[in-house]
Every structure is written in structure tokens, then in C-alpha cells.
VEXDREN-2710 file (C-alpha; in Angstrom, 1 decimal):
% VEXDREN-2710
k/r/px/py/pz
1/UNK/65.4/36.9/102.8
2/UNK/62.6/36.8/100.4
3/UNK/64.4/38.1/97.1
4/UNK/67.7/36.3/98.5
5/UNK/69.2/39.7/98.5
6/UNK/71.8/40.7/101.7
7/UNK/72.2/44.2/102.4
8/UNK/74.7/46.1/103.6
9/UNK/74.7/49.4/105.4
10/UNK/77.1/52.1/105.0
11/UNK/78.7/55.2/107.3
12/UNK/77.3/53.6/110.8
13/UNK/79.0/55.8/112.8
14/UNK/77.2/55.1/115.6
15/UNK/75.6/52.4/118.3
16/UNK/72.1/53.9/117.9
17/UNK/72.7/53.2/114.5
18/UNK/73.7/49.8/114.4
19/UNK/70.7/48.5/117.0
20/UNK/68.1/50.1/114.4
21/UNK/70.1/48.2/112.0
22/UNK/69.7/45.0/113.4
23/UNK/66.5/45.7/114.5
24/UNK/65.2/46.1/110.9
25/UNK/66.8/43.2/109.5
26/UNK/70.0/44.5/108.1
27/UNK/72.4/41.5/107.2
28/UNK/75.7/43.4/107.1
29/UNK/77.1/47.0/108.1
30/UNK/80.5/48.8/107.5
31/UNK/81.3/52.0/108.5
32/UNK/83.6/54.2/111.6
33/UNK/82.2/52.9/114.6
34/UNK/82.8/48.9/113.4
35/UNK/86.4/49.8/112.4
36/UNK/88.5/52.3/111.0
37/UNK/90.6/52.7/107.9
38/UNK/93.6/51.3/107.9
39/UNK/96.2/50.6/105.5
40/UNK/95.7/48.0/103.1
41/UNK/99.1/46.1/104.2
42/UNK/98.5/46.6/107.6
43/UNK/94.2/44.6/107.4
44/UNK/95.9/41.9/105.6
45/UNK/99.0/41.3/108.2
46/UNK/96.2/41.5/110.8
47/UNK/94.0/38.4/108.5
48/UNK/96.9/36.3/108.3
49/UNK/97.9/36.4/112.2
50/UNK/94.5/35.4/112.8
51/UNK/93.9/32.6/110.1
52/UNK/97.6/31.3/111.3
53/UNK/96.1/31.3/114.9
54/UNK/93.2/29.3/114.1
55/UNK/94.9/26.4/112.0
56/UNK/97.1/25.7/115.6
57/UNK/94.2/25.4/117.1
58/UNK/92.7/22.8/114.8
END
């Protein structure tokens, strides 16, 4: 990081995709092959199952 800017790809959709990614230095990436949408109620549930699992392990 030169600037100290992160960038983030969007709509990879695709493995193919992702590997050029990384291979050019791409920090972050979102998009249909890395997860789909879900509801809002339903990602959060999902974060606080996991959180809760990790403090019982500490």
C-alpha cells in the first residue's frame, strides 16, 4: 500500500476472478461467489453465534 488505500472488488462471481484478484494485489472482495444475500436479521444471528463461540473458547 503505497497511498495507504485498500480496495475492494465488487460482483466476483467467479473463482477465475478472485485468483486474478489476489494476484494483482486486491485487499478485499465481495460479491456472489464469496456469499450470497441474505437477510439482514438472518447475517447478524449468524455473527453473534460465532462471536459467542469464540469467547467459550477463550
Amino acid at each position: 500500500m503505497v497511498m495507504n488505500i485498500e480496495i475492494i472488488a465488487k460482483h466476483v462471481e467467479n473463482i477465475f476472478t478472485l485468483n486474478q484478484l489476489k494476484e494483482i494485489g486486491i485487499d478485499y472482495a465481495q460479491g456472489f461467489y464469496l456469499d450470497k444475500p441474505e437477510s439482514m436479521n438472518k447475517k447478524f444471528k449468524s455473527i453473534e453465534k460465532s462471536t459467542q463461540k469464540q469467547s467459550v473458547r477463550h
